[in-house]
N, C-alpha and C positions, 0 to 999 in steps of 0.2 A: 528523612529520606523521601523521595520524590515519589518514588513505587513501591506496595504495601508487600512486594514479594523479594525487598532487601532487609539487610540486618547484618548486627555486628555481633561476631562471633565471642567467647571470652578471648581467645589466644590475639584479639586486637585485627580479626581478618574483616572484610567485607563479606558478607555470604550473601548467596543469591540463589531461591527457589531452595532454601534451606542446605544447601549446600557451601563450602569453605572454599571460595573462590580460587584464593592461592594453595590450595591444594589441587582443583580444578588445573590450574595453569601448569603445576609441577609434574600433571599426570597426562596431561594430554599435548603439552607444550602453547607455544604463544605465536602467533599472533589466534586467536581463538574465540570465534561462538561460540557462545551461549546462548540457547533459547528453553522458554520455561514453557513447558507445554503445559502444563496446567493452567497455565493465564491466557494461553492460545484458548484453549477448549474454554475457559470461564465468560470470553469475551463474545464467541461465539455463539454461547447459550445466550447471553444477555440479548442480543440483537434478534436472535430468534426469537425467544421466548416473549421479547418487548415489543418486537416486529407485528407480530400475530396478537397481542392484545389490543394496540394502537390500530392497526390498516385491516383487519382482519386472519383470515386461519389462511386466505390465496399467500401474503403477504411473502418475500425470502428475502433473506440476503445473500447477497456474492460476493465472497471473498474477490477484493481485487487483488490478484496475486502476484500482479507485479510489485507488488510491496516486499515480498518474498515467496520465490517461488521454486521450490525441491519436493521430493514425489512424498516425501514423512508429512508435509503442509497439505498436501492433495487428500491422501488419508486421512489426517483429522477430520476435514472438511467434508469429507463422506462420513465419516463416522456421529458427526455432529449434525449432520442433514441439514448443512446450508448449501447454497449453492459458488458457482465460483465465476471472475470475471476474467477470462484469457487477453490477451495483447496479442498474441504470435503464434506461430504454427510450433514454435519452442516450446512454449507454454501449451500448448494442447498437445504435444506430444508427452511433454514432465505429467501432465493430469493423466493421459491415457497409460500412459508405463505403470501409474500407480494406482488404476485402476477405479478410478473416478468415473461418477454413472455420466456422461457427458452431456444429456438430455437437459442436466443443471447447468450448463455451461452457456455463456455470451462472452460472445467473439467480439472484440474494439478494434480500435485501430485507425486510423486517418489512411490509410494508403495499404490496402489490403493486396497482397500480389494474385494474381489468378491462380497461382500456384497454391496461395495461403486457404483462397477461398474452397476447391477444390480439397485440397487436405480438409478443411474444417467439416468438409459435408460426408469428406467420406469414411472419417473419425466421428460422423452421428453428434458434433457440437449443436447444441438445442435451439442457439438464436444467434443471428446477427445484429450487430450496430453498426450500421450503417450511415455513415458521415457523411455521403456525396450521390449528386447523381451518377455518377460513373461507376462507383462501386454498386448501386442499384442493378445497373444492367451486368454487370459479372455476375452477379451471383442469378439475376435469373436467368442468363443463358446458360451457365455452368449447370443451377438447377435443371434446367432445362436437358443438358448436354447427359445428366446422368437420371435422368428420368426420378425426379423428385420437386416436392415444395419447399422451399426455404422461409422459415419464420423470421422476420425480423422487425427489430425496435430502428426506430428511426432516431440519430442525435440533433438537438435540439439547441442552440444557445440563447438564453430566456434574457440576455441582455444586464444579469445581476452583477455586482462587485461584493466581492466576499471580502473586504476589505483585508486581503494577505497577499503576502508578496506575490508578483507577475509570473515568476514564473512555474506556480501552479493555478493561477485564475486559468481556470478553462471555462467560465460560463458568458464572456463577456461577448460583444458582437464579433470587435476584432480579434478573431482566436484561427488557429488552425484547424478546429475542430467544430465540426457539426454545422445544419442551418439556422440562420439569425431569422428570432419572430420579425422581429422590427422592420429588414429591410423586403420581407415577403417572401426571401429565400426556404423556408419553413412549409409557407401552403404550396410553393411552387413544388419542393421535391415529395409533399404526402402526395398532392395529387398523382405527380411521376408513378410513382410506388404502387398506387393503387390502379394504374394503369395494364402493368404487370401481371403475366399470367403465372408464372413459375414464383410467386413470389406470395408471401403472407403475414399482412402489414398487422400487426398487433399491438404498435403502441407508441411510445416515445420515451427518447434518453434525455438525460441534461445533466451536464455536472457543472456542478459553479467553482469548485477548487476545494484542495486537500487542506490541512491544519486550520480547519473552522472549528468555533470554539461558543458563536453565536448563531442558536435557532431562527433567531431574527432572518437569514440570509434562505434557510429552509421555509422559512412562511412566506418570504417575496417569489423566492421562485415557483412555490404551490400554486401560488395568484397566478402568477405568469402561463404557467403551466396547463394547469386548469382550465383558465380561460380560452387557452386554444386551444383546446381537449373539444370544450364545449364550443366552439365555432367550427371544427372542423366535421361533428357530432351534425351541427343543422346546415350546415352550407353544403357539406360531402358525404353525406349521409353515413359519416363513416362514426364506428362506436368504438374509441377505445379500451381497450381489455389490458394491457399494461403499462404504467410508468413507472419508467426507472427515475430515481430522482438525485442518483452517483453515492460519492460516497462523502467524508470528510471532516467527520468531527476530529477534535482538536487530540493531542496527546501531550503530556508535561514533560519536556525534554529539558528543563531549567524550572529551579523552586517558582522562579514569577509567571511561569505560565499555568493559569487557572485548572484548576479542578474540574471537570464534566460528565453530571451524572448522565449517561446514556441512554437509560431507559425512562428517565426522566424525559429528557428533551425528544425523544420518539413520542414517548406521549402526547406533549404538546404538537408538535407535528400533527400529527394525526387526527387530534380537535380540530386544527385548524382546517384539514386538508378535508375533513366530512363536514364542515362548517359551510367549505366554499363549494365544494358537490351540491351540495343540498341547495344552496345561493343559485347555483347556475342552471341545476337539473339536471344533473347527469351522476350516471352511477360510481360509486368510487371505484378507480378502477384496480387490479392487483401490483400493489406496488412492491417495488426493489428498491433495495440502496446497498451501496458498494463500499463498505465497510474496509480497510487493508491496513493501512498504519494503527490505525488504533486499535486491530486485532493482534498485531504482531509486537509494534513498536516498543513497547514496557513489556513483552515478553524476551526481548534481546538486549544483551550486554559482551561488550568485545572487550577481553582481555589483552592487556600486551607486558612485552617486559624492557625497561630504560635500559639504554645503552649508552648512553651520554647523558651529562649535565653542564652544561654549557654559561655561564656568566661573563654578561657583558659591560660590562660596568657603567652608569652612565646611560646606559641603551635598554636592552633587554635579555632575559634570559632565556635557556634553551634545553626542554630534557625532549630527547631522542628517546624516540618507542621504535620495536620492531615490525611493525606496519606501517598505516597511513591512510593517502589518499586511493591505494591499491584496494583497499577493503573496504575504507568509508571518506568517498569523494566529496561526500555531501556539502562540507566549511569550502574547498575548493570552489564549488560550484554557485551553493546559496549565501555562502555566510554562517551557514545553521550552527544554532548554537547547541552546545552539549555538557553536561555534568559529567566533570570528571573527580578520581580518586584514588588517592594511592592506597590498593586493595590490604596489601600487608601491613598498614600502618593506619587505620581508616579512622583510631583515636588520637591522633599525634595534632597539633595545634597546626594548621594550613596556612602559614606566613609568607610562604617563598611563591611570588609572581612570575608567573612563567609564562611561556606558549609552548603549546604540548606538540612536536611536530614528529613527522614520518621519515622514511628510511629513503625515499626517492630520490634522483636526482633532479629536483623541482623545487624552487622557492613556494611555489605555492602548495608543497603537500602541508599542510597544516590539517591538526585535529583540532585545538578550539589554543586561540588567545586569550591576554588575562586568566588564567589556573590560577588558583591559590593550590599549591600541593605547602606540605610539609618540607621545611628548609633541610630533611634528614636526606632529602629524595636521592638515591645513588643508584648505579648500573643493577640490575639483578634485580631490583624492585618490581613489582609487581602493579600496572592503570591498569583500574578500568575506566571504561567510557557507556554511561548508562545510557537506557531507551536507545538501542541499536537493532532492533528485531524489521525495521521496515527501510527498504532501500540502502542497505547496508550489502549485504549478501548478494540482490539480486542486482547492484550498481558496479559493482568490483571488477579489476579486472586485472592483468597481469604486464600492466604497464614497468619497463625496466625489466620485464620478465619475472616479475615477481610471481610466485606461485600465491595461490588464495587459499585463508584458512578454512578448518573444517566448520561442521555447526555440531556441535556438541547438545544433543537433548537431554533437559532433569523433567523426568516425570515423576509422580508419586515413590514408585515401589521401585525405578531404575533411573539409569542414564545410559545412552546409550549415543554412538556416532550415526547422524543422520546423512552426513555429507563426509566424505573424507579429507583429509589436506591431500592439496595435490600436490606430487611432486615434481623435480626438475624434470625427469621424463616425460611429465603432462605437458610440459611446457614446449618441447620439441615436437610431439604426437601427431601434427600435421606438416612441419614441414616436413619437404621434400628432395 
């Protein structure tokens, strides 16, 4: 098994979070989340706890919640005293419904509306990322407009290749995100920044891209990083107090994607990164990183139940699930690949090649090609599709008007509905 929180029942099920999958499905129906919240809370402590002995006790992480973002996620995250990373004034409203201390909170975003900004300051969000000179001056007029200073990190692109698919490099020159060191765009908007009276410049962002698997990509960008830490330290007299340095480490969504011990490779990180302070002469400053997929991702699994078995003779075959690209776009979009399994039958020999696809009117809803399921596979059976906890839920939508499943939570001592399924009335609720 790919995740140490699966297992095969006697009665021949898949269980998950110690739990009887197909029993899960029979009780709360399909298409359906699963998320294990004890792998939530385990993965959180590790970052914490690794965070702070690597960079020091300033050190946090923020959940980046766009990975998955409902108000039960916002609560862990308080209850586990990390911090969290918003995208939207959506997301800052799900954190503050659930009660999230917001002061831990950093606002992203390439295209912040005045509207966004203005919500963020007056929901007490703790910092900005700030991507552009334009958005520079919003927030300190806005600051300004409501009589306050607004903290922000400035986003940074260090120029690195994180050698993973395009489209999540976000560290490269050519990116929609943030300023490039290389082409001077970097010193031209700190200087902007620090220009500013409503405004309070504490530090810098960078992310080089999600499903990283190699620290090597973390030690190039530190260099990078660093280095212009410390030139903008004697050129601008200015002292950095934070780098964020994003998020990214890798998570096993298929047996051949490597293993990554976490708190291992912070460690190393964090050699390096007081290696090259020390090199340059400037202080380490309190670093972030933005942890999301690989808090959630091996914490979620999406049930469904066959509806068709489809043979093509010749060509290929075809088992029909009760969801799709409505709940996990992801093969649509990237290709991504995924482990799948038929839950009710999870000791049966896996002969029959297949493509596992969705209920859409879309050629391209597909869940993953090439399956090996059991040749037994018929209607009423019971996939799952593992490591589904990050951009699953929060990707979904109600394309064909399809309603979205619930997320079902197994904690220790309960399970309980963190999200409900919506129904056909959800689906009407704003028209008019």
């Amino acid at each position: 098994m790919i995740c140490d929180n699966l297992g095969v029942a006697e009665n021949g099920h898949l269980t998950f979070a110690g739990r009887d999958t197909v029993e899960l499905a029979r009780k709360y129906g399909t298409p359906l989340y699963l998320m294990d919240e004890e792998k939530i809370r385990e993965k959180c402590r590790i970052y914490l706890t690794a965070m702070k002995e690597s960079f020091g006790e300033n050190a946090l992480p923020l959940y980046a919640s766009k990975a998955a973002s409902f108000k039960q996620v916002y609560r862990i995250a308080k209850e586990e005293n990390i911090g969290i990373d918003v995208v939207s004034a959506g997301e800052i409203c799900t954190a503050v419904a659930a009660g999230f201390p917001m002061d831990r909170a950093y606002f992203h975003g390439n295209n912040k509306t005045d509207a966004d900004i203005e919500y963020a300051i007056k929901n007490d969000v703790g910092c900005f990322v700030a991507d552009n000179l334009e958005e520079i001056d919003a927030v300190d007029r806005i600051s300004a407009e409501l009589g306050t200073c607004s903290k922000i990190l400035i986003r940074i692109t260090p120029g690195i290749d994180p050698h993973t698919y395009d489209e999540v490099a976000t560290g490269k020159v050519d990116s929609k995100f943030g300023s490039a060191i290389e082409t001077g765009a970097a010193e031209e908007i700190t200087k902007y920044a620090l220009s500013k009276k409503n405004i309070d410049l504490y530090g810098f962002h960078c992310h080089v891209g999600s499903q990283v698997f190699d620290s090597d990509v973390y030690f190039k960008t530190s260099d990078v990083m660093l280095k212009f830490i410390a030139k903008m330290e004697k050129e601008e007299g200015f002292k950095t107090r934070e780098l964020n340095l994003g998020g990214g480490y890798g998570v096993r969504y298929v047996e051949s994607d490597p293993i990554i011990d976490i708190a291992e490779n912070i460690a190393l990180v964090g050699k390096i990164l007081k290696e090259k302070c020390d090199e340059l002469g400037i202080e380490v400053p309190a670093i972030r990183m933005e942890p999301g997929r690989s808090i959630v991702a091996d914490a979620g699994l999406t049930l469904y139940t066959v509806g068709s078995v489809k043979q093509i003779p010749e060509y290929r075959n075809y088992v029909s699930i009760d969801g799709g690209m409505t709940d996990n776009p992801r093969f649509a979009l990237y290709k991504s690949d995924y482990t799948v399994l038929l839950a009710n039958k999870i000791n049966a020999e896996s002969d029959f090649k297949c493509s596992v696809v969705g209920r859409c009117c879309e050629c391209g809803d597909i869940i993953q090609e090439n399956v090996k399921l059991p040749s037994s596979v018929k209607r009423g059976d019971i996939i799952a599709v593992l490591t589904t906890g990050a951009y699953n839920y929060s990707m979904a939508s109600n394309y064909n008007r399809v309603p979205r499943p619930p997320i079902v939570m197994l904690a220790k001592e309960r399970e309980y509905i963190a999200v409900r399924r919506e129904s056909l009335e959800d689906i009407i609720l704003n028209d008019l």
